[in-house]
Every structure is written in C-alpha cells, then in structure tokens.
N, C-alpha and C positions, 0 to 999 in steps of 0.2 A: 445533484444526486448524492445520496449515504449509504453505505454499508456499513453491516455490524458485523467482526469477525470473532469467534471466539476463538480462545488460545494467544498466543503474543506474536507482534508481527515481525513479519524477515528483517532481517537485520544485516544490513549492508558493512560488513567490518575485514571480509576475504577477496580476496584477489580472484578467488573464482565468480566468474558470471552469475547474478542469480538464475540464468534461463541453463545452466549446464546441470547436465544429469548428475546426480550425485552431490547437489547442492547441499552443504550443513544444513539448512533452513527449509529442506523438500516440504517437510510435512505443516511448516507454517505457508510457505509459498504459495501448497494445492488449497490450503482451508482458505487465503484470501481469494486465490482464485474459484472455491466451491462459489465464495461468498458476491465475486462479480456475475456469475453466470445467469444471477438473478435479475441484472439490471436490461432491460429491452435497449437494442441494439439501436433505436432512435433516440436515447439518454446521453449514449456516448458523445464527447466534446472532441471534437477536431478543429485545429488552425484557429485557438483563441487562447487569448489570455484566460490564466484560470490562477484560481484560488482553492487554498489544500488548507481544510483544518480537520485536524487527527486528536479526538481523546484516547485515552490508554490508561484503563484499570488496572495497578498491574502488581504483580507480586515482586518483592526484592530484586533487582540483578544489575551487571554491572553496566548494561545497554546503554546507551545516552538517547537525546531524544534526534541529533543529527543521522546517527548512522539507522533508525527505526525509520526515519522518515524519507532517507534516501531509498531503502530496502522497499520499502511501500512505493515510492516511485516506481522506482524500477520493476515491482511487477504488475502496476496498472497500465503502463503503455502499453502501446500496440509497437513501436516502434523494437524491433528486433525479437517479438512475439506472437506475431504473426497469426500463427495457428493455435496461442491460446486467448480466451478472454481477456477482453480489456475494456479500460472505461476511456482515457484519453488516449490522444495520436501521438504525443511526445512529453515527456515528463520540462523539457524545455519550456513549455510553456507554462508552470506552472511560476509566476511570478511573488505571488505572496501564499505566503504559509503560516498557521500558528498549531502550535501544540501546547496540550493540555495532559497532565497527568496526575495519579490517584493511587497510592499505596494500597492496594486490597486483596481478597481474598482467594481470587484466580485472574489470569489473565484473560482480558476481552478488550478490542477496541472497534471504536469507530471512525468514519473518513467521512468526510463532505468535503465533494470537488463541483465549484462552481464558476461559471464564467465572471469578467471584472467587466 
C-alpha cells in the first residue's frame, strides 16, 4: 500500500508520546492520519514481516531521516492507537526500510509498506 501526505512528517525527537494530546507534531500527525483513512480496512498488514520505504520532498531543516521515520512508524500502527487509523498491527514488524530524500520547494512525502 502508498500514501501521499502533504506537509512534513512527525518527527519522533520528544519524550512525549506521539499518541498524547498536545503532541508538538498534532497537526502533521492528523494530516498523516487524514492521509491513512483513505486506505480500505482489508489493505491493512497484520502479523508479517514488512517493508517501509518513505520519500520526502522537503524544505531545509534540522530532521534527520531516523527520527522522521521512527515518528512515521509510530503513527501508522494500530499498536497503542487503537481508535485512530492505521495501516500496520506493530511497527515491530517492519524489518527493512529505505529512505529517500529531495531538497524542494514544500514539504510532501510518501510511504509504501509492503510485506517481505
């Protein structure tokens, strides 16, 4: 499955949960989650080995591509989110990952999570 989000994504660098209110990252959080609600509930990947690859259009900043792609984990599981959308059952299982990035003129990115 792929999703395209615009805007830049959460970014895992705080001590606070991404799933707590009043997360620094709310308003990327809700835009990745607008962006999974789109995927049919038979797409979702449970109890397999998966594969994560993330480009990211993006404008200057000091992110790195570790803490962008932990942040992205953590809010596609289901695993302690229960009641919002999700695409996987545990970010655990994602075993291989690549990222891809592109200096430009707004931020957008996209995900493909696929089983191994």
């Amino acid at each position: 499955m792929r999703i395209e989000v615009e805007g830049p994504p959460p970014i895992k660098n705080t001590a606070k949960s991404m799933r707590s209110e009043g997360h620094p990252h709310a308003q990327r959080i809700a835009a990745l989650r607008e962006a999974m609600s789109t995927v049919p509930p038979e797409e979702r990947l449970e109890g397999q080995r998966l594969s994560m690859v993330m480009h990211y259009e993006r404008q200057p900043s000091q992110a790195d591509a570790l803490n962008l792609a932990n942040g992205v984990a953590d809010v596609i599981q289901r695993r302690g989110n229960a009641d919002a959308p999700w695409l996987i059952d545990d970010d655990h299982n994602i075993v291989e990952f690549h990222y891809t990035e592109r200096i430009a003129s707004r931020d957008w990115y996209w995900i493909e999570i696929r089983p191994l």
